[in-house]
N, C-alpha and C positions, 0 to 999 in steps of 0.2 A: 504494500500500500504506500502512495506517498505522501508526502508530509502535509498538500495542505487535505488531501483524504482526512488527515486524522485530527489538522485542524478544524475543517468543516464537521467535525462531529461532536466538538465545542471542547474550549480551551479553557483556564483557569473560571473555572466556575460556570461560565456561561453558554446556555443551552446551545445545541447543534444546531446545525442548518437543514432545511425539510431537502435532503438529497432526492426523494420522487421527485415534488415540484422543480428542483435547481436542473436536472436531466431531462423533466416533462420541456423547461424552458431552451434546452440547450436543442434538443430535439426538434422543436417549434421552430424554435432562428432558423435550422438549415434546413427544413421544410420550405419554409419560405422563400431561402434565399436560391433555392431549386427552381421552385416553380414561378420565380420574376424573372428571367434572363434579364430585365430591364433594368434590373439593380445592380449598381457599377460599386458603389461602395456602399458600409452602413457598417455605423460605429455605435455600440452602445456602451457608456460608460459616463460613472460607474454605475454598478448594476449589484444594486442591495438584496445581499440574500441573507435569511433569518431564520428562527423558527416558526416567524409567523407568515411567510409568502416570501416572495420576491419580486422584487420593484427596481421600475429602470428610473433612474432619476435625470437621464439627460443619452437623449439618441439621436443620429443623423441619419437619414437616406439619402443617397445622390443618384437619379440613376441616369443612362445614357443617353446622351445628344440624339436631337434626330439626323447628325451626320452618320450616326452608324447605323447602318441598311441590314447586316447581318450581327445577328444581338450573338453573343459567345456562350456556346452550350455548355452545359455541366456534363462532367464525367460519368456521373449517374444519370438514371431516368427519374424523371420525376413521378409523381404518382399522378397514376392513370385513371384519371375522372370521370373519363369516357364511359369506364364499367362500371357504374356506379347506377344502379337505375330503383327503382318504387316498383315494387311484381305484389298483384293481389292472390292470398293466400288464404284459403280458409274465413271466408267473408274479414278478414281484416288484410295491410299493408304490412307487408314486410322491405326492406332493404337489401340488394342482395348490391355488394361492391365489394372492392379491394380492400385488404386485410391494413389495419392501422399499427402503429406502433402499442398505441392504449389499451388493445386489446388481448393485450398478454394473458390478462386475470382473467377475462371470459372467456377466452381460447382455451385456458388450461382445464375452466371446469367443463366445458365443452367435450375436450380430449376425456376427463377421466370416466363422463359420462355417456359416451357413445358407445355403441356397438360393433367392435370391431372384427366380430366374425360374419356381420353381415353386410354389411357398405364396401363399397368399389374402393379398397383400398387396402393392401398388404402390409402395411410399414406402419404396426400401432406404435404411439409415442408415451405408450404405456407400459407400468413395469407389469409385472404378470404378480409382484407379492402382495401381500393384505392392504401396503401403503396405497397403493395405487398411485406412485408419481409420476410425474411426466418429465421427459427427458428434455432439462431447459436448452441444452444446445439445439434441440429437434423445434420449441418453442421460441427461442431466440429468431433462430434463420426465418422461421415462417411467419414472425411477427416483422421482419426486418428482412423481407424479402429483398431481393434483388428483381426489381420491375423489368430487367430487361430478358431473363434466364426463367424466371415464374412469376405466375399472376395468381394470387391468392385469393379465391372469393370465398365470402364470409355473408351467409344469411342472417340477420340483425330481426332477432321479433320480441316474444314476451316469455317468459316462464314465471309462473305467481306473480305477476303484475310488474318485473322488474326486465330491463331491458337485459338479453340475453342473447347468444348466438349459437343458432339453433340447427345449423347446419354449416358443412366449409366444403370446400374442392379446391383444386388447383391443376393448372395445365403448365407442365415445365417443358421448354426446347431440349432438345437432344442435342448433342454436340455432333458436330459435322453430319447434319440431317436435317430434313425439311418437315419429320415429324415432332408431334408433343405428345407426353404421355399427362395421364389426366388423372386423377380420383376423387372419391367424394365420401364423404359422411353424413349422416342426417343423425339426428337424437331421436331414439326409438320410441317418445310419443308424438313425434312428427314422419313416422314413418309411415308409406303406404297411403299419404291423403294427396301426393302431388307434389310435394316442395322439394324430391329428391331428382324432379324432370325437371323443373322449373329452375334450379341450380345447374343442371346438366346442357340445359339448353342454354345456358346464360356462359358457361366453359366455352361451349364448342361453339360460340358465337364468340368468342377471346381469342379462342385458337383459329379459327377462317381469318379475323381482324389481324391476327399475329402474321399470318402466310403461311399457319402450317399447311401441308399436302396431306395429313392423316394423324388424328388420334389414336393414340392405342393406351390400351389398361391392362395389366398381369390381374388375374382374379383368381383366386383360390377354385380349384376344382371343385371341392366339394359345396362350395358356396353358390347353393342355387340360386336363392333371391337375389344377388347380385346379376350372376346369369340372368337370369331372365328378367332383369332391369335394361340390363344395355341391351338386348336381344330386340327390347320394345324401341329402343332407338335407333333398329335398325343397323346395330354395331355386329360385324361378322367374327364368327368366332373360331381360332383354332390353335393349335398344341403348340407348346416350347418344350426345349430340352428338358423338362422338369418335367415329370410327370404329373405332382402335385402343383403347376400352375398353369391357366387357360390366357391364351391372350386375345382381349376383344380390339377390334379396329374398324373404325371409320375411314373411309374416303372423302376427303374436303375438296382436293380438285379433280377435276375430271383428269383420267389418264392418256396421253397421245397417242392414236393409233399410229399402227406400225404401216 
């Protein structure tokens, strides 16, 4: 840890600093400073952190001339707003878009609450002992996706009157390939009324926008409901070297005759 690590966690007498908020804030700035290309500089300073919040006391924006015609792109992608969309569910609105940083805490009870021997997805991020944890580097990356390699969708509804997230999927690029492989989860009392097609159709509408030429998903053999989830998507299915795994796939672009 370093030094001001342990200073920020309060020095001769006096309380620490709320490190959620000070990271929620640090997180925020370069969010921001992604998705403005327009902003050429911005200083904030100083920038009072406490136990009671954090407050900027004096900050500047500058951003670019209209001499510059091509604004200077970031390294990163910025987060993709495009997938972001309101889908009616169960006579109420749900949210289905791209996975947030904030979403750590509802992701995780998400994870520990799903059903993983029956959703399009092989890779639980659960232990299998009584704890039931969740493997934070597996919650880290997927909370802090990389927008350009995976696009993380996350269904936003209610569980006991509190906002909750009620299903996820994701469609990652393959390396040196024009395919994406895809999965999904639903929380098993949202299963079977629709919201696991409504999530899937909202994927494979990511991955056609992305350019892939074909989805595909490893699915457990013996896992029929999933089977016969993609089946209904028209997803064709057949054998890997594994005995014990099916691989289902889609075709996105049409293929060239010979």
């Amino acid at each position: 840890q370093t030094k001001i690590y342990e200073a920020l966690k309060g020095v001769r007498g006096m309380k620490g600093v709320d490190t959620d908020k000070l990271k929620e804030v640090m997180v925020r700035f370069s969010v921001m400073v992604v998705d403005h290309p327009e902003i050429m500089e911005c200083d904030i300073n100083p920038l009072i952190a406490g136990p009671d919040g954090i407050v900027s006391l004096d900050s500047r924006v500058l951003l670019h001339g209209p001499e510059v015609k091509e604004l200077p792109q970031p390294a990163i992608r910025p987060y993709p707003y495009q997938y972001s969309k309101a889908r009616d569910f169960a006579g109420k609105k749900v949210q289905i878009r791209p996975v947030l940083h904030e979403d750590e805490d509802k992701l995780e009870k998400f994870y520990q609450q799903a059903t993983w021997s029956r959703g399009c997805d092989t890779a639980s991020p659960v232990s299998k002992g009584k704890s039931s944890e969740v493997d934070r580097d597996h919650l880290v990356k997927t909370c802090f996706a990389d927008f350009d390699r995976t696009i993380v969708l996350v269904v936003e509804g209610e569980v006991n009157g509190e906002k909750a997230i009620i299903a996820a999927g994701r469609v990652n690029k393959v390396h040196m390939s024009e395919d994406m492989t895809c999965a999904l989860q639903v929380l098993p009392q949202f299963a079977k009324k629709g919201l696991g097609k409504l999530l899937a159709q909202d994927l494979i509408a990511v991955a056609k926008a992305e350019g892939a030429a074909k989805v595909r998903a490893n699915i457990h053999s013996s896992n029929s409901a999933a089977l016969n989830f993609v089946k209904s998507l028209k997803f064709s299915i057949s054998k890997t070297s594994d005995p014990e795994l099916l691989q289902a796939s889609l075709e996105l672009k049409a293929k060239a005759k010979l």
